[in-house]
N, C-alpha and C positions, 0 to 999 in steps of 0.2 A: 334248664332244659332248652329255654329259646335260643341261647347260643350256641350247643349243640345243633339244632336243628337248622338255624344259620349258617353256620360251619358246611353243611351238605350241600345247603342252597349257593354258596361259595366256591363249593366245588364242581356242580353243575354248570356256573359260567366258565371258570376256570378250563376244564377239560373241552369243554366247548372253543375257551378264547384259544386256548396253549395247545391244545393236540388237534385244533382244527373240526373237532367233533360236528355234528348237526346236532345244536341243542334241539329242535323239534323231534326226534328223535324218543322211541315209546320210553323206555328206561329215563333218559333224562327228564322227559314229560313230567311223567309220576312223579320222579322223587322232588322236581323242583316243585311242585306244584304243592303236594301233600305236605310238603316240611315249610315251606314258607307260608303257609296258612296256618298248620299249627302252632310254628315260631310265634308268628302275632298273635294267636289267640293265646300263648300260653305266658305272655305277657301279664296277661289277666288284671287289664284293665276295670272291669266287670267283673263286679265280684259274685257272676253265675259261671263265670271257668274257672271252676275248681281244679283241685290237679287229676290227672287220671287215675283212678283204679290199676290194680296190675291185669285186671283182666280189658280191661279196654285197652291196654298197652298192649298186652297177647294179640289182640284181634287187630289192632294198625302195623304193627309189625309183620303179622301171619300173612296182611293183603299186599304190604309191597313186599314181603322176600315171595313170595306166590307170584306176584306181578315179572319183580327180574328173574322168576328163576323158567318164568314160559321164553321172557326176552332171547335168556344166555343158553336157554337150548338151541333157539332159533340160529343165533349169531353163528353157534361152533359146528351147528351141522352147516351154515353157508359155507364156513373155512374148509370143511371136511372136503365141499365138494370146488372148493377155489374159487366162490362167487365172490365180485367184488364186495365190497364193504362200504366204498366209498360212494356218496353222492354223485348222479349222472349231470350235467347240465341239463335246460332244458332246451331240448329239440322240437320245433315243426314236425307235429306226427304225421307218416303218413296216412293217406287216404281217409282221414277223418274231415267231414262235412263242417263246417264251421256256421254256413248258411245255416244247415238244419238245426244246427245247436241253436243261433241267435233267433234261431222259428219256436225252438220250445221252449227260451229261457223269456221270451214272452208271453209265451202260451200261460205259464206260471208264473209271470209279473200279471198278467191279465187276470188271476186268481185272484191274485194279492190285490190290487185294485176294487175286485170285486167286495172281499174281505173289507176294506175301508168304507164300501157305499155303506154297506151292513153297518159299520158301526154310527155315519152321521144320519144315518134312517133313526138310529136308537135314538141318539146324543143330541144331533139335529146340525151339529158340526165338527169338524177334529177335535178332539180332545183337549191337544195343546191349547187349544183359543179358547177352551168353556173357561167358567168361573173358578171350579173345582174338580181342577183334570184326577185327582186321586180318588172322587167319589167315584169315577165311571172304570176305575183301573182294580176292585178290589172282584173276589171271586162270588162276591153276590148279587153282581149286575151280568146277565145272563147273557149271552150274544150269539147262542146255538153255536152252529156249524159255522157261521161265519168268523167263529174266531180262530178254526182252522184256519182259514184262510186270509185274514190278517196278523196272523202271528206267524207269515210263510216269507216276510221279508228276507231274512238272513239266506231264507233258501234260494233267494232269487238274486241274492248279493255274490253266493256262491255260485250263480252257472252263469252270470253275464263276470265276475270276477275269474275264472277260468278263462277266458275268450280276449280279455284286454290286456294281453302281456304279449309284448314285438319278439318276443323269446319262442313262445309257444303257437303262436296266432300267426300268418304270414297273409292273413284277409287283412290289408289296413281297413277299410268301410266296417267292418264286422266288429273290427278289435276297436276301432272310436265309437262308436255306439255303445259296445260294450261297456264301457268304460263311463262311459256319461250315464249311463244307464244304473252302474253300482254305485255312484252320486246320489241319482232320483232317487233310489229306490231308499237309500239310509234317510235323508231328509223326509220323504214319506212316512218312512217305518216312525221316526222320530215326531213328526207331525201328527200323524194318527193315533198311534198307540206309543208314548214312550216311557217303554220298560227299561228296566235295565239289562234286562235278561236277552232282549233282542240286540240291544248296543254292544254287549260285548260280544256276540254273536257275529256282528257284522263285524267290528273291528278283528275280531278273531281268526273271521274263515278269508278276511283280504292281507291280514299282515303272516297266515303259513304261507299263502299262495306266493306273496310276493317273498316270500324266502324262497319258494323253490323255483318260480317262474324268472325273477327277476335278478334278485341279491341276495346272498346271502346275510340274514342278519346279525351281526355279529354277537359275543358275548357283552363286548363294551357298550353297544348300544343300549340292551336288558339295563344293563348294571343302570347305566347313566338315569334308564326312566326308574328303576326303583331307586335310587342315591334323592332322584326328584322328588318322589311320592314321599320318600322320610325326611325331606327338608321344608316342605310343604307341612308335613303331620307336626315336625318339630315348631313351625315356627307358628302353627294355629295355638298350640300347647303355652307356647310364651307368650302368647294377646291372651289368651285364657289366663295366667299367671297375674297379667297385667290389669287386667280388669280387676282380679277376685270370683272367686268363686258365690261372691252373694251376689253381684248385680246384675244388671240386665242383660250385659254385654261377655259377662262370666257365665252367665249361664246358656246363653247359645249358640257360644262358641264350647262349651261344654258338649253340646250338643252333635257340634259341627263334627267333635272329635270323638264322640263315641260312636255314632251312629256306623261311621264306616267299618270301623272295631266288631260291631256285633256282628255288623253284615259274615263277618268271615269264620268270627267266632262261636257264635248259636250254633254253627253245622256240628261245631267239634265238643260243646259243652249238653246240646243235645243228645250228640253218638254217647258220651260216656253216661248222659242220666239215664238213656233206656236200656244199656246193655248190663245196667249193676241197681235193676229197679228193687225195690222190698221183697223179700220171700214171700210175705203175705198175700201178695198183690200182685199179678200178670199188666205191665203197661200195654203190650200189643200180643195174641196170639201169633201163634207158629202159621204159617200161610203153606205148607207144604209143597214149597215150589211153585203152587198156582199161580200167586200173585206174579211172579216171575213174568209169565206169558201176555199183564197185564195189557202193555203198550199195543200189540201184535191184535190185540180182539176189544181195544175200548169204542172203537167208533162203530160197532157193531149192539155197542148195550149189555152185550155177554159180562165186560170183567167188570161194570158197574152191579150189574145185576147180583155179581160173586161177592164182590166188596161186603155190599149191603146183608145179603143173607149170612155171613160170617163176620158181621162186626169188624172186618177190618179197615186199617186208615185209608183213607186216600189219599194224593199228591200233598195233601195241604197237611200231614202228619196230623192231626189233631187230637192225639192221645199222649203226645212224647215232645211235649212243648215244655219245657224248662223254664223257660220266659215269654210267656202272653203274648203272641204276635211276632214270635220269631220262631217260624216251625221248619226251617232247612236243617237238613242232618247230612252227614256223610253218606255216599254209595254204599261205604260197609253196611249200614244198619240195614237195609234194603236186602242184600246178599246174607245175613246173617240169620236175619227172619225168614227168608225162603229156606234158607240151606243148612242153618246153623253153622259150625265152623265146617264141616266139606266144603259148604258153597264159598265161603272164605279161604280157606286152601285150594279149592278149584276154581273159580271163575276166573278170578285175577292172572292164575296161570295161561290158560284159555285163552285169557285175549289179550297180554302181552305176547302169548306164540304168535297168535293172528296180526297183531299190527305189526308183531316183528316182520313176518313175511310181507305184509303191505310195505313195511320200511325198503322191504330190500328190492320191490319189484321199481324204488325210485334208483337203484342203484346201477342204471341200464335205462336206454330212451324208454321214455313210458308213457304210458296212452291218458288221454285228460281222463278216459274212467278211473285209471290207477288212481291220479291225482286228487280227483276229486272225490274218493271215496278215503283215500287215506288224511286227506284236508279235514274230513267229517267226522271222521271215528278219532283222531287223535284232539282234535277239539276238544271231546266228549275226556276223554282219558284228562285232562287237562283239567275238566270242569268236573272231575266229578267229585273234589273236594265238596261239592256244593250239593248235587242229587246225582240221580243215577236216571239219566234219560230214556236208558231201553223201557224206562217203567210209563214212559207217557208215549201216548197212539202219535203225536203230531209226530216228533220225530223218527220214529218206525216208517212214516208216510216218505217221510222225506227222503230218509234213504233207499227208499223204494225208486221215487222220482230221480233221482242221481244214479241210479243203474242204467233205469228205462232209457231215459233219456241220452247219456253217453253211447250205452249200446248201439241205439238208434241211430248216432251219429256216426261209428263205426263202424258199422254193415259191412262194410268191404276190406276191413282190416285183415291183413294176415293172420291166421290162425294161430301161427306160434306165439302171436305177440301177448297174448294172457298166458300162458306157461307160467307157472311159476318158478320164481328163478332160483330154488333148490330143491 
């Protein structure tokens, strides 16, 4: 099965290297993302990834032909109406404020700052410098509302990362600050709190930007860094060999090489334990779509308060753990439990239409809103082998803050220019 699903991920560069494609692109997103996660998991290094059920196969199937089938409506009604298909360059938009961007993108580094004092008020210093930076990074050391606001790095990588590209930006003073500015801010994010979760974040929302603001990255490039990452995985595997599996040196380099494995593979051995749990026994009730609205009303106390009186999980899954400490699941499980399979047949369509349209509004000069809201949502389509974000308040905030603030910066923009371009 992993070399089927290799095979896709193959094809993804390919179409991309050979017909020119934009692999960041919704369709390509999804498929490279979801099949080269499961490729590795089904490896099944771990002997907690078992194979799938046919009915867990039903439901990863049913969410990408759902996903391409919102894309390839979008696609054929663009050609209907003769919109181009292709990638625009990027252009110096008009009459967008770049001062006032570089006024809010501080306004919200000034947050994120704030969020850090909050955490060495707890800690007494960065994290990175205590003795035992994992004791203060687990979900039992409590940080209130400031950890909104230290976990808003990536958000601020994202609006000083829109502003430093000579493509886009024609303020030099604005775009060099900028730019030094999405520096501080990862060293910071890294210093204070370093997750993972925020690193690939940052690394994420600056390597789309610079695909569309900059260069295009090619397929060879991808290939090149994963050709890396499995000569790397190979040759940790052959010091492992080398030591033995008994000794000291066998066993944490064992370690070296599982860990990253589960990382990817708990979401997918997870998704199939809860969705083919015992007859006897419910692992998570049916949430009737509520939980859905979760992200939209948690910093308000509402959907905790829901949570609780309905025994349902929270983000930390804590009913549908396979393995003790590895409680990430796929987006589907999310979707499946609110919706059952509708919401699996509907959602995915839903919003491969929607980023389809976002796709096409870069296929024409396009405003840093377009940008940066399509930078943010195809992230997510990206990441959601891993969770499903609409379901947590901090990023609902965030793309609240990446409206406001674009808009803001656009006041004076031509009207036609949000049209949608079919």
């Amino acid at each position: 099965m992993s070399t089927v699903l290799f095979l896709v991920v193959a094809f993804c560069l390919f179409q991309s290297w050979w017909f020119k494609k934009d692999f960041f692109s919704p369709l390509c997103i999804y498929c490279f993302t979801q099949c080269i996660t499961l490729a590795i998991s089904y490896i099944q290094i771990d002997k907690a990834m078992t194979d799938f059920h046919l009915f867990t196969w039903g439901v990863w199937l049913l969410g990408m032909l759902s996903f391409a089938g919102g894309c390839i409506v979008a696609r054929l009604y663009a050609k209907s109406k003769s919109v181009s298909l292709q990638i625009h360059s990027a252009v110096c938009p008009s009459r967008y404020n770049w001062n006032y961007h570089l006024f809010f993108s501080f306004v919200v580094f000034g947050l994120f700052v704030v969020g850090i004092y909050g955490i060495v008020q707890k800690v007494g210093n960065l994290i990175i410098f205590t003795d035992n930076p994992a004791k203060w990074m687990t979900k039992y050391v409590d940080y209130g509302y400031y950890a909104l606001l230290f976990n808003s790095g990536p958000l601020c990588v994202l609006l000083f990362g829109v502003a430093s590209f000579k493509k886009f930006n024609n303020v030099v003073w604005v775009r060099r600050i900028a730019l030094v500015m999405v520096f501080v801010t990862v060293i910071l994010n890294l210093l204070a709190y370093p997750n993972r979760t925020s690193l690939f974040f940052n690394v994420g929302f600056f390597m789309i930007l610079f695909n569309y603001l900059h260069k295009r990255i090619s397929a060879v490039v991808i290939a090149s860094l994963l050709l890396f990452a499995v000569i790397v995985f190979i040759i940790i595997g052959a010091f492992r060999e080398q030591y033995g599996n008994n000794s000291i040196q066998g066993k944490a380099l064992s370690v070296i090489v599982e860990l990253p494995y589960k990382y990817v593979a708990n979401t997918y051995w997870n998704l199939d334990y809860v969705l083919n749990s015992p007859n006897d026994r419910e692992i998570h009730p049916h949430t009737y779509g509520i939980d859905f609205f979760n992200g939209i009303f948690e910093y308000v106390k509402l959907s905790p308060s829901i949570r609780r009186s309905y025994g349902w999980d929270d983000v930390f899954n804590g009913r549908i753990v396979k393995v003790r400490g590895l409680n990430t699941v796929n987006y589907l499980w999310d979707v499946y439990k609110d919706f059952h399979l509708l919401g699996v047949a509907l959602l995915p369509f839903l919003c491969g239409l929607g980023l389809s349209v976002f796709h096409l509004h870069l296929c024409r000069p396009f405003t840093p809103r377009q940008i940066l809201l399509y930078t943010y949502f195809i992230y997510f389509i990206g990441w959601w082998f891993f969770t499903s974000g609409y379901k947590q308040g901090i990023y609902c905030i965030w793309g609240m803050v990446i409206y406001v603030v674009s808009t803001v910066c656009m006041q004076n923009e031509k009207k036609d220019s949000d049209k949608l371009p079919i």
